[in-house]
C-alpha positions in Angstrom: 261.8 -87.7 -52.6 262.8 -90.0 -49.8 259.1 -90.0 -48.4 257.5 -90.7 -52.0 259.6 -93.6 -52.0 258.8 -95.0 -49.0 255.2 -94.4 -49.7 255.7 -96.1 -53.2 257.4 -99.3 -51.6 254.8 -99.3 -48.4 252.3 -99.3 -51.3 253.7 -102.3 -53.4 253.5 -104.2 -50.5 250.2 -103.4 -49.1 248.8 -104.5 -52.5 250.6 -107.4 -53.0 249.5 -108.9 -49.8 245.8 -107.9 -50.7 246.0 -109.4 -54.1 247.5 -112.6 -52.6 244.7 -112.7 -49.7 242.0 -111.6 -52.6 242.0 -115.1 -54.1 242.8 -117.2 -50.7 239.9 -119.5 -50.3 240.3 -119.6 -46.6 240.9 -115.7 -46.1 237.6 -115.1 -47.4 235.7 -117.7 -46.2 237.0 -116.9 -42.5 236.5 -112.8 -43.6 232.7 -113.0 -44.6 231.5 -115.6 -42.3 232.9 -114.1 -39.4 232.0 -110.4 -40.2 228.2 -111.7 -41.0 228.0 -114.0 -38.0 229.1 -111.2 -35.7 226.5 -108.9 -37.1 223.8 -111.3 -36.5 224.5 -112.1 -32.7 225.0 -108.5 -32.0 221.9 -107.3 -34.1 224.1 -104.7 -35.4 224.1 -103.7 -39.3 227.3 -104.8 -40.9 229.6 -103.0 -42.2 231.0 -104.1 -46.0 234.8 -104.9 -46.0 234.9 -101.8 -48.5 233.6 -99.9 -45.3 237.2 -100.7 -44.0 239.6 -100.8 -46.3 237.9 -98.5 -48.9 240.3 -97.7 -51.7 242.7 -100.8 -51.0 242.0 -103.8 -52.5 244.5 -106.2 -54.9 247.1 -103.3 -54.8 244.5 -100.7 -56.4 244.3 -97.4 -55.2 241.2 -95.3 -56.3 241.1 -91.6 -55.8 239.1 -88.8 -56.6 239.8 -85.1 -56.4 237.5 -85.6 -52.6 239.2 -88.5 -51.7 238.1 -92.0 -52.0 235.7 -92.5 -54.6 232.5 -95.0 -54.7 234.4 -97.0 -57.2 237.6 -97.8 -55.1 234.9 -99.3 -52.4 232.9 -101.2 -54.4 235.8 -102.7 -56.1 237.0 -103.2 -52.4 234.3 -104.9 -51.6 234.8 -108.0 -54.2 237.2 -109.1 -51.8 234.2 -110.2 -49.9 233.8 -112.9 -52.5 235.4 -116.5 -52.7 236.9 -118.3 -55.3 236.1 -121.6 -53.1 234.4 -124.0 -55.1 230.8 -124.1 -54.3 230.5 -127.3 -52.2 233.5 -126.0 -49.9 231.4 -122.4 -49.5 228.5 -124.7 -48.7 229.8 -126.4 -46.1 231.6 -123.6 -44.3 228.7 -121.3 -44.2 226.3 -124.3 -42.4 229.3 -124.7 -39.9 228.2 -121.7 -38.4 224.2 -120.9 -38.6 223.7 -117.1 -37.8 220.6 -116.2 -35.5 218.8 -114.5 -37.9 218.8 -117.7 -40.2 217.9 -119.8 -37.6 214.8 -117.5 -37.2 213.6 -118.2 -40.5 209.7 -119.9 -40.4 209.6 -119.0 -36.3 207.6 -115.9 -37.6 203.8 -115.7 -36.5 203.1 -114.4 -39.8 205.1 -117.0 -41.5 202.3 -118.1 -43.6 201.4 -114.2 -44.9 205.1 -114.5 -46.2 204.4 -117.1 -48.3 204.9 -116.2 -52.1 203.0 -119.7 -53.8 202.6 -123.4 -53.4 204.8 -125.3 -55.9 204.3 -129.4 -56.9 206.6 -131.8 -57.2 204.8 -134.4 -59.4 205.8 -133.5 -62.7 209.9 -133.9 -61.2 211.9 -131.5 -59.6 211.6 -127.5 -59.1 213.8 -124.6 -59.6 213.5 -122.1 -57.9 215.4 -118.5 -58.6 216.4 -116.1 -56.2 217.9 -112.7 -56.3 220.2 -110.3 -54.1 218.5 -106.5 -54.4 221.1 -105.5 -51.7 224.4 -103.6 -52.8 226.0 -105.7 -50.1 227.2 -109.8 -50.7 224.3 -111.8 -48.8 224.8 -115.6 -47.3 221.3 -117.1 -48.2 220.2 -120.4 -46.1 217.4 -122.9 -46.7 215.6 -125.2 -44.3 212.5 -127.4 -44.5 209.8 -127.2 -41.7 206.3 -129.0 -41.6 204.4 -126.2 -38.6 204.7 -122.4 -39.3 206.3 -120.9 -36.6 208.5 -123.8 -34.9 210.7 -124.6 -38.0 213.6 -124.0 -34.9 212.2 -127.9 -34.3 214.3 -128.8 -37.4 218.1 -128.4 -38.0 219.4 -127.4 -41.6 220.5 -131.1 -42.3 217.0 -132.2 -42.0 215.4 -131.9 -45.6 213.3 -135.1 -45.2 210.6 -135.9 -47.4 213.0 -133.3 -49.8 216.4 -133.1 -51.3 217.3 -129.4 -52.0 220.8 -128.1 -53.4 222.4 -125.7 -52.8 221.4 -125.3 -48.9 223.4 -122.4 -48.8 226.0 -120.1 -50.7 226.5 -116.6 -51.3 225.0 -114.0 -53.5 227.0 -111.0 -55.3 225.9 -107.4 -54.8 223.0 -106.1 -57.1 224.5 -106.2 -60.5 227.1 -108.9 -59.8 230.6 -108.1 -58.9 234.2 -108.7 -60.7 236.0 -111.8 -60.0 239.6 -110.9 -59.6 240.9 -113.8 -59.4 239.1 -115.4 -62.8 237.4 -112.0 -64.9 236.0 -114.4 -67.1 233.5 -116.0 -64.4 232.0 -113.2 -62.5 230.1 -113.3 -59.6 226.3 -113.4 -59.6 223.7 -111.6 -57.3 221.2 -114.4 -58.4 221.3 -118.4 -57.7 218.6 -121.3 -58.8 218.2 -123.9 -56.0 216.3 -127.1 -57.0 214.0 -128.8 -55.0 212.8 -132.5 -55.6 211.1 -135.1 -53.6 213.4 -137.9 -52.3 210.2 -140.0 -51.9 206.1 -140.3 -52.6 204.9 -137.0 -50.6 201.6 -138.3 -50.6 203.1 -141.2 -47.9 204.5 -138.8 -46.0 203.1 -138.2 -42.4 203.1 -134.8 -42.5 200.1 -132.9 -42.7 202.2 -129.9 -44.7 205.7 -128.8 -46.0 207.0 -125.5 -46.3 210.7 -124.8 -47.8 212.4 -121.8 -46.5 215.1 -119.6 -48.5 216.4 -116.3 -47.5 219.2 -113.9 -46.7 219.2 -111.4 -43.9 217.4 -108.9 -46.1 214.8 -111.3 -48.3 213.5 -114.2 -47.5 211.1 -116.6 -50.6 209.1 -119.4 -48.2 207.0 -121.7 -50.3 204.2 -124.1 -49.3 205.2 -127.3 -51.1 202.1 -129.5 -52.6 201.4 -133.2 -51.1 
């Protein structure tokens, strides 16, 4: 009896310091930026936070008659999210630029990657992107002018273009619960819109190619002068 109650009380607490750190801005931030950055400079795959803590998350346990179930990790796993507003998740994820998204358009088959050519004269462009992965992707964007040296550029350097979001976070495939609001889930999809800040057609650049991508995807398109 005395065991089960120790176990019970042990469990309380657990929980009630993963529910508090579910919906704590910087936990999460610190949590996913850290855990992807890692994985990039070590070229190791990542493992998800429901990897680690598997059936703990918010002071849930899930069991199954084998153990943890695939529920208890996926649910886990939306601890991976933020409840940051966008323009904060923004800004922390181009603090730290991972390799691989610094990599992006220094391919020498950039230009087979390319998935269209899309115009600006008629105003600006959205452009929608998906997550296929059943783990929450960081996606990036830059803007380069030569296939294979867009490492010439840094990610603050959109020039002839204004593009927002440069970067955020897409939800597993399917989305994923928000614990801390369940009426605003998270998505696994996000529109960035692309516009010109000025005439292209001044522009001294012979072309213009904007990149988007997570580690797993990437959508490059030629933009038209």
């Amino acid at each position: 009896m005395e065991s089960l109650l120790a176990f019970l009380i042990l469990a309380i607490v657990v929980g009630t310091s993963l529910a508090f750190h579910s919906c704590s801005t910087t936990f999460q931030l610190q949590l996913f930026n850290r855990a992807k950055l890692y994985s990039s400079e070590n070229d190791e795959s990542l493992n998800s936070v429901g990897d680690y803590v598997k059936q703990v998350h918010g002071g849930k346990y899930q069991f199954s008659d084998a153990g943890i179930n695939s529920i208890g990790q996926e649910f886990a796993e939306t601890g991976y999210a933020s409840s940051a507003p966008k323009e904060d998740v923004e800004a922390s994820l181009l603090a730290e630029i991972p390799r691989w998204a610094n990599r992006m358009g220094t391919e020498t088959d950039m230009e087979s990657k390319i998935r269209g050519t899309i115009s600006l004269s008629s105003g600006p462009v959205s452009i929608n992107i998906v997550n296929d992965e059943r783990t929450w992707e960081p996606f990036y964007m830059k803007v380069t002018t030569t296939p294979g040296q867009a490492a010439s550029r840094n990610f603050d350097d959109t020039h002839p273009l204004t593009i927002h979001p440069r970067a955020g976070t897409l939800a597993p495939r399917g989305g994923a619960v928000n614990l801390c609001d369940p009426n605003n889930p998270y998505s696994d999809a996000a529109t960035i819109t692309v516009d010109a800040s000025g005439d292209l057609s001044s522009s001294s650049e012979d072309s213009l190619y904007v990149l988007i991508g997570t580690e797993e995807e990437k959508w490059y398109y030629r933009i038209e002068k």
